[in-house]
N, C-alpha and C positions, 0 to 999 in steps of 0.2 A: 504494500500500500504506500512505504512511503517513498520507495522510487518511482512509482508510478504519479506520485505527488509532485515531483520534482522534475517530470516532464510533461506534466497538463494543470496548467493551472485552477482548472475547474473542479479536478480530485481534490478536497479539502480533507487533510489529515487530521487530526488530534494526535497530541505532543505526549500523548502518554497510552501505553500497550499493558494491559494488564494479560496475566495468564496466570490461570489454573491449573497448576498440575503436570508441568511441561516435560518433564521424565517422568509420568507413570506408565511401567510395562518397556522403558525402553532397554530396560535392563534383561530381558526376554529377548530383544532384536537382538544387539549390542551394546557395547561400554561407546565403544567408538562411534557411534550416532548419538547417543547420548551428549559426549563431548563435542562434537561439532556443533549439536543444536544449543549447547550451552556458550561457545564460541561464535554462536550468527547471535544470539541475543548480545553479547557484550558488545561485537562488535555491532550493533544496532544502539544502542547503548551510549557507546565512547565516543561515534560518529560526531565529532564535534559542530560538521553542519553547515559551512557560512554558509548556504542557500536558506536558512531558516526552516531546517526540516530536523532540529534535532528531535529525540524521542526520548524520553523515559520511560522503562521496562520494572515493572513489578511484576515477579515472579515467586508465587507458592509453590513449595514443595513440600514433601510427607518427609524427605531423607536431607540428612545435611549434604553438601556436595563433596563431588570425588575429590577435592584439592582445593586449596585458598585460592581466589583471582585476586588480586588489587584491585579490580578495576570494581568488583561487588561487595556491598553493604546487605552482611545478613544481618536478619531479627531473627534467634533462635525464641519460638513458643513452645508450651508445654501444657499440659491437664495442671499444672502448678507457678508457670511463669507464664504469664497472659499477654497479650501484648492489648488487648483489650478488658478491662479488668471487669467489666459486668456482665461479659459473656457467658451464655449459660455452658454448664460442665455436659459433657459428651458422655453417653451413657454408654457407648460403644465400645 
């Protein structure tokens, strides 16, 4: 979407990408898709942009990731550390 932004002015982007879930099952395909698809989000990401198409990427996941990036800011949550604190507890 947002190279296709940055060739049609008429495609209107939003600056921000959320994903749910983005390695679930990829650990069934590969480790190595995994890390690419982890690697196109950074690098969508870091894309610093002077055309004014940067992006910000919020990414949940269930697992911590396979190795630290610099370039990613995690929030580690828990059924005990909340990152929202009146969120109801998960029966699950």
């Amino acid at each position: 979407m947002r190279d296709l932004g940055r060739l049609d002015v008429g495609v209107r982007v939003p600056p921000l990408l959320i994903i749910d879930s983005p390695l679930a099952d990829l650990g069934a395909v590969a480790r190595a898709t995994g890390e690419r698809l982890i690697g196109a989000l950074i690098d969508l990401a870091t894309d610093t942009s002077s055309d004014g198409y940067a992006c910000q990427v919020i990414a949940a996941t269930n697992d911590p990731l396979p190795r630290p990036y610099p370039e990613v800011r995690e929030i580690p949550v828990s059924t005990t550390k909340r990152f929202f604190d009146r969120a109801p507890r998960s029966t699950a």
